[in-house]
N, CA and C of each residue as an Amber inpcrd file, in Angstrom:
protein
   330
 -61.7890000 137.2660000  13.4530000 -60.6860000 136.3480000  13.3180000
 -59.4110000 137.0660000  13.7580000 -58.4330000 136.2570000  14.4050000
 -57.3420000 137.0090000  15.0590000 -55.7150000 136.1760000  14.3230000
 -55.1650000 137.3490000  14.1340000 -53.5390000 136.6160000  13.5740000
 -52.5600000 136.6960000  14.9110000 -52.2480000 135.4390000  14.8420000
 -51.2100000 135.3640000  15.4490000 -49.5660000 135.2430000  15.3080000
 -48.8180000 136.3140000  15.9840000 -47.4160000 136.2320000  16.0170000
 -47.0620000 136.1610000  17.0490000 -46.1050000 135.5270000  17.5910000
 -45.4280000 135.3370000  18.9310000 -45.9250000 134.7040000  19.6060000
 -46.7400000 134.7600000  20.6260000 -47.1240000 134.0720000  21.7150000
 -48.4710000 135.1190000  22.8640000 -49.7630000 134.2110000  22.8110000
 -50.6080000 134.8160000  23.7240000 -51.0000000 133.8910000  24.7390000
 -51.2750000 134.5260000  26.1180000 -51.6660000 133.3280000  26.4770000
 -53.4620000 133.7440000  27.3130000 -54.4190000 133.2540000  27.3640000
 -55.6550000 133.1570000  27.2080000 -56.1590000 132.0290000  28.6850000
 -56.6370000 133.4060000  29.4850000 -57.3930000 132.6780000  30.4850000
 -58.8700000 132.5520000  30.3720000 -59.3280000 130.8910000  30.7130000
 -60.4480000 130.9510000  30.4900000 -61.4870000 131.1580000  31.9640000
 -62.3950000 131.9340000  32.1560000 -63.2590000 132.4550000  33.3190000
 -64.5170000 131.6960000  32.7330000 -65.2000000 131.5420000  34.4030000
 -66.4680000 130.9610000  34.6020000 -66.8860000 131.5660000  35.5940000
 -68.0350000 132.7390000  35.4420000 -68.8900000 133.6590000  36.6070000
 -67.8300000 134.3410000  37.3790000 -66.6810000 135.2740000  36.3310000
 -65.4980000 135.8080000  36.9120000 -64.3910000 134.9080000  37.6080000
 -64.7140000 133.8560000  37.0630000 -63.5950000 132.9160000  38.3800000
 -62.6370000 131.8900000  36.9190000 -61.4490000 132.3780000  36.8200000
 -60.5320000 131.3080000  36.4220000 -59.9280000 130.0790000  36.5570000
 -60.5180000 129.5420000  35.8100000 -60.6960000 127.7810000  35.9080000
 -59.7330000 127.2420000  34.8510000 -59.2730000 128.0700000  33.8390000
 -58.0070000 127.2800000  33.3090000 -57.3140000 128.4060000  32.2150000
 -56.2900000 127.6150000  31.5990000 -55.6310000 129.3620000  30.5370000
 -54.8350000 128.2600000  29.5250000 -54.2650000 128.9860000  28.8910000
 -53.7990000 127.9490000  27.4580000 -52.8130000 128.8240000  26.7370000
 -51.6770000 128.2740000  26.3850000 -50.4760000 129.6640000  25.6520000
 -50.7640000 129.0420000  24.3780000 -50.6710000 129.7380000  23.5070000
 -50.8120000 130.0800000  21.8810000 -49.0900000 130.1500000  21.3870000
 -48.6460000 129.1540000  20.6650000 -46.9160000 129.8750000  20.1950000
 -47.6930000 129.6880000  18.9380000 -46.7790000 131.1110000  17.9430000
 -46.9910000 131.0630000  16.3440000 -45.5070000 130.5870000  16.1620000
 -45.8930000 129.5760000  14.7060000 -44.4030000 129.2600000  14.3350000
 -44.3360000 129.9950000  12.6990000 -43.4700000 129.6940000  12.2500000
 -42.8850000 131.1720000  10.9260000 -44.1050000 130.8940000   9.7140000
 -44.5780000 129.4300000   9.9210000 -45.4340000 129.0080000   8.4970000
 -47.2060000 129.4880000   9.0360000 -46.9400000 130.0240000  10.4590000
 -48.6110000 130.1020000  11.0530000 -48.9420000 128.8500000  11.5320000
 -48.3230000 128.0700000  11.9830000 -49.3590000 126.8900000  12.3170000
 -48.9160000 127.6090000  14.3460000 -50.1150000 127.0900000  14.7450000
 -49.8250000 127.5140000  16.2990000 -49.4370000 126.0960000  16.9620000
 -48.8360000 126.2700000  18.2890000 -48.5410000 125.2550000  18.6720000
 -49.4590000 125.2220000  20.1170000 -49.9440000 124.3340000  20.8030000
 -51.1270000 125.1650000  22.1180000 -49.9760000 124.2970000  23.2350000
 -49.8450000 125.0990000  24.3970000 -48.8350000 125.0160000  25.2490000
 -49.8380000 124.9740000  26.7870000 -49.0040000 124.8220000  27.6380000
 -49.9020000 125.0230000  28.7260000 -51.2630000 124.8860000  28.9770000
 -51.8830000 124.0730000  28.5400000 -53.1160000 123.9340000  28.5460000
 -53.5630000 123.4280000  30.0870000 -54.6610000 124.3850000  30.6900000
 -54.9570000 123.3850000  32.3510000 -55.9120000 123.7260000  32.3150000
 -56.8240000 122.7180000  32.7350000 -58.2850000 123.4960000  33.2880000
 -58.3380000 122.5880000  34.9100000 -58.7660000 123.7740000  35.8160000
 -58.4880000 123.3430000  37.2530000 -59.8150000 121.7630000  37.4390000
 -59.1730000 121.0360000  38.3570000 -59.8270000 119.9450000  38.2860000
 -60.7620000 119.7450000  38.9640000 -61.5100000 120.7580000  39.4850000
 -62.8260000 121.2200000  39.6690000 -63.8380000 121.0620000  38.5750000
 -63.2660000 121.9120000  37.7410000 -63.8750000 121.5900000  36.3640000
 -63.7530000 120.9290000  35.5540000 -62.5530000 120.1550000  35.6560000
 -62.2940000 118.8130000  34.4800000 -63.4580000 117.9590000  34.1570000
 -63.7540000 117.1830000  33.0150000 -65.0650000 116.4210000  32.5760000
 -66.2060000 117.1760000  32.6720000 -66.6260000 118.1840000  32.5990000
 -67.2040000 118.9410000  32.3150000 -67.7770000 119.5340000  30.7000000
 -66.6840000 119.4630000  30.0410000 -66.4590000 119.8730000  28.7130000
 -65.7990000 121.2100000  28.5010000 -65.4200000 121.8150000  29.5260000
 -64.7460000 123.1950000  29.3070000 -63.3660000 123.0220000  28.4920000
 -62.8190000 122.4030000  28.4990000 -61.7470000 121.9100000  27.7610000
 -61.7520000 121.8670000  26.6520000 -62.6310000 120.9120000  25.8520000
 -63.5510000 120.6830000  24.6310000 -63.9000000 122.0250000  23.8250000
 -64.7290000 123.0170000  24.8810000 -65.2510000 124.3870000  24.4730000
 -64.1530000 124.9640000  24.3430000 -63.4810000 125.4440000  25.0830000
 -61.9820000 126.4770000  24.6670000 -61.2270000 126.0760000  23.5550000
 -60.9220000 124.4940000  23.3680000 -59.8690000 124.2870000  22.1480000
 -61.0940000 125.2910000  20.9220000 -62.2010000 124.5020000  21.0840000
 -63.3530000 124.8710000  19.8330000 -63.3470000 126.2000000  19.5650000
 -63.3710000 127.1700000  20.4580000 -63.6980000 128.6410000  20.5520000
 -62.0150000 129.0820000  20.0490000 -60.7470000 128.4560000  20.1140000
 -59.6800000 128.7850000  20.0130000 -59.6020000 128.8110000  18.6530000
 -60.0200000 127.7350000  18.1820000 -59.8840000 127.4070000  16.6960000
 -60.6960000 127.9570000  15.9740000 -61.9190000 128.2420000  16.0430000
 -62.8350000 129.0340000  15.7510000 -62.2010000 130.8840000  15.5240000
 -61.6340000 131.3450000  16.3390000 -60.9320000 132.9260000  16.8400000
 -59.6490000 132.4820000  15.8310000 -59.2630000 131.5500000  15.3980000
 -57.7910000 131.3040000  14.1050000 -57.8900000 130.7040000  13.2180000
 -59.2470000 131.0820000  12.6260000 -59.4740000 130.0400000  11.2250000
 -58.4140000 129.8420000  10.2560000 -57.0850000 131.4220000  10.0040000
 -56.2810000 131.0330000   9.4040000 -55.2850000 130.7650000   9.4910000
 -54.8610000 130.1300000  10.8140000 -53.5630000 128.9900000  11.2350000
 -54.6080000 127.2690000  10.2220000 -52.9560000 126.8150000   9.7360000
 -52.9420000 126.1900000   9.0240000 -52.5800000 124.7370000   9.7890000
 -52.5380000 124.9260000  10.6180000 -52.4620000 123.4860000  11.5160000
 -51.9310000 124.4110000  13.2260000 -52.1080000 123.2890000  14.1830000
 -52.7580000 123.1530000  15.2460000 -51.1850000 122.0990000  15.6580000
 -50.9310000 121.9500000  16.5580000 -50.0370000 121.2050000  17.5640000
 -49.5340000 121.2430000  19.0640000 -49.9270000 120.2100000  19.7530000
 -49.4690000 120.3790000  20.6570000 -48.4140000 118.7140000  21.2410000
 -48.5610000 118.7090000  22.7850000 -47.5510000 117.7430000  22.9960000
 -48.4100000 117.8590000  24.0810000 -48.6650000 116.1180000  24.8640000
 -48.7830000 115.9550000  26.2980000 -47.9950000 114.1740000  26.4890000
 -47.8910000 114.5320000  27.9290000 -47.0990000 113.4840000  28.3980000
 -48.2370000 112.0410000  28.1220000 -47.4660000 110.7710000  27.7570000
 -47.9830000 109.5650000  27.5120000 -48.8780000 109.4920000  27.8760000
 -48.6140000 109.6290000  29.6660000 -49.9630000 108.8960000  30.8870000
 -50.6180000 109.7080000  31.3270000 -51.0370000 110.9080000  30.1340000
 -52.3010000 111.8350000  30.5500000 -52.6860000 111.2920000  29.6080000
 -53.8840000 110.8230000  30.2910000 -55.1440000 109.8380000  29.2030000
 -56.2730000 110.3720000  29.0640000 -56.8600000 111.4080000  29.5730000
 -57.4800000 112.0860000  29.4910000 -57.0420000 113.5930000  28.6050000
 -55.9380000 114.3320000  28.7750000 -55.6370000 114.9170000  27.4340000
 -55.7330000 114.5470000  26.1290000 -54.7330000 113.1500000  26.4220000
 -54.7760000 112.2470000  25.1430000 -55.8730000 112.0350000  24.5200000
 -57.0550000 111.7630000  25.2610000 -58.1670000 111.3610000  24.7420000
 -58.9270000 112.8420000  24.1910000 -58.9490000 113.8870000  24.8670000
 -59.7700000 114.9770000  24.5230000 -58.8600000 115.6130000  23.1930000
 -57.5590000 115.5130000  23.1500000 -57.2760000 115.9720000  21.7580000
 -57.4450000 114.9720000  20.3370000 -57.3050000 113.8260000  20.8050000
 -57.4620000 112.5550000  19.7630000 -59.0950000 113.0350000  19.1920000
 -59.9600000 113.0880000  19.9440000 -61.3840000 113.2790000  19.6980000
 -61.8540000 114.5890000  19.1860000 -60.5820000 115.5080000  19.1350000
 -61.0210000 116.7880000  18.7400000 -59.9370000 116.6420000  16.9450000
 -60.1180000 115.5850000  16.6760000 -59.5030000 115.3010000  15.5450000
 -57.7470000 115.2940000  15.4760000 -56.7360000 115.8190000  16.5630000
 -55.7080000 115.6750000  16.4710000 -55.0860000 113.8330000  16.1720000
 -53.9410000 113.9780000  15.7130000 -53.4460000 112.3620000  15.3210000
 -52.0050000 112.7570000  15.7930000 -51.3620000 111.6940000  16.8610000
 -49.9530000 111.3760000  17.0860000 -48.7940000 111.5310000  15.9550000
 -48.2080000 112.2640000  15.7110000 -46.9150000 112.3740000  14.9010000
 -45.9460000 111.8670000  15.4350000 -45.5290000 111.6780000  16.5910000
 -44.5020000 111.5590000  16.9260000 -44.1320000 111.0590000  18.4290000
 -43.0900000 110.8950000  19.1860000 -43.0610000 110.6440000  20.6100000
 -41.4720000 111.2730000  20.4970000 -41.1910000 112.2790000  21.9480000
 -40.0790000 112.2990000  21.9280000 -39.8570000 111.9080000  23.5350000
 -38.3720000 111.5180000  23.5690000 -38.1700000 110.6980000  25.2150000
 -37.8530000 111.7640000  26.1800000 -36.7900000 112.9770000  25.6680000
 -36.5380000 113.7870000  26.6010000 -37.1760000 115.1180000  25.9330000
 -38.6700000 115.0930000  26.1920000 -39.0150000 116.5490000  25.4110000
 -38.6520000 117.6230000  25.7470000 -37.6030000 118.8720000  24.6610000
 -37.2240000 119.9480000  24.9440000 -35.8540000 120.0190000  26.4080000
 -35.1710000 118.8480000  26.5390000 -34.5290000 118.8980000  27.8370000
 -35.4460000 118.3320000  29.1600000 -36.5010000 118.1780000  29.2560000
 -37.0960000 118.1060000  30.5910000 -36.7550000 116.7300000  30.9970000
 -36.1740000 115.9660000  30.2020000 -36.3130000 114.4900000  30.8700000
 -37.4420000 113.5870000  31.1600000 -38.2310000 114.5740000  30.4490000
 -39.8450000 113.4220000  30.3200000 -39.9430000 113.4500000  29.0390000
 -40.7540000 111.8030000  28.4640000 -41.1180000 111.9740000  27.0710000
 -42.9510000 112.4820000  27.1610000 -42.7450000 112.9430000  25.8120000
 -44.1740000 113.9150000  25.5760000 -45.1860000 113.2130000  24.0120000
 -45.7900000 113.0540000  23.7750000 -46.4650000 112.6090000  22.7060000
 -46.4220000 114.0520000  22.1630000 -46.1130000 114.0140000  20.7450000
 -46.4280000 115.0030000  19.6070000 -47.5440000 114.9800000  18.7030000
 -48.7720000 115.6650000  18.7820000 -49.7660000 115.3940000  18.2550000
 -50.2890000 116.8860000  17.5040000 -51.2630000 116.4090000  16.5380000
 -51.1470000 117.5180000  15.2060000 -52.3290000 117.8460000  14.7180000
 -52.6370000 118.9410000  13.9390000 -54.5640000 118.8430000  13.6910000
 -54.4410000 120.1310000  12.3850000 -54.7900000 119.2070000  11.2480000
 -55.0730000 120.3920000  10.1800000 -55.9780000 121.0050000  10.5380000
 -55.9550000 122.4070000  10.2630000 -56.9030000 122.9770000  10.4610000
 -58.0690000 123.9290000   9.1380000 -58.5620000 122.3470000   8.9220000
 -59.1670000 122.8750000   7.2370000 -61.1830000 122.4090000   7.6800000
């Protein structure tokens, strides 16, 4: 099991070849927030996506919740975190300054 402070970020390989990576932020209470998440679209629908959140959460049994953010009209994020038990908290319009809104979505991790 691994503690996290600050920020890691985690490429995932298939037969030496990097197909996607994912940043880890710790916030002050331990809950992580997952950032950057891509898996190249070679491999999308596959389930590699699915496997890394699992193996992520699995490697931080003691983060106390899980959060991330993706834009509305990724429906396919949307859908792979909804199904990995995350639930919508929130919507913001200009997330963080960027001028896009982002769905805020959340996942105890018990």
């Amino acid at each position: 099991m691994e503690k996290f402070d600050g920020r890691k970020t985690y490429l995932f390989q298939l037969g030496g070849q990097t197909i996607g990576h994912i940043s880890v932020i710790a916030s002050e209470d331990g809950s992580l927030y997952l950032s950057n998440f891509a898996i190249d679209p070679k491999y999308q629908g596959k389930g590699y996506a699915r496997t890394f959140i699992e193996l992520l959460r699995d490697k931080v049994k003691d983060a106390p919740r899980f959060e991330a953010a993706t834009h509305p009209d990724n429906l396919k994020a949307l859908h792979l975190y909804e199904s990995l038990g995350f639930k919508i908290i929130g919507r913001e319009e200009n997330y963080r300054g960027i001028g896009q809104p982002r769905l805020i979505l959340e996942k105890d991790n018990k």
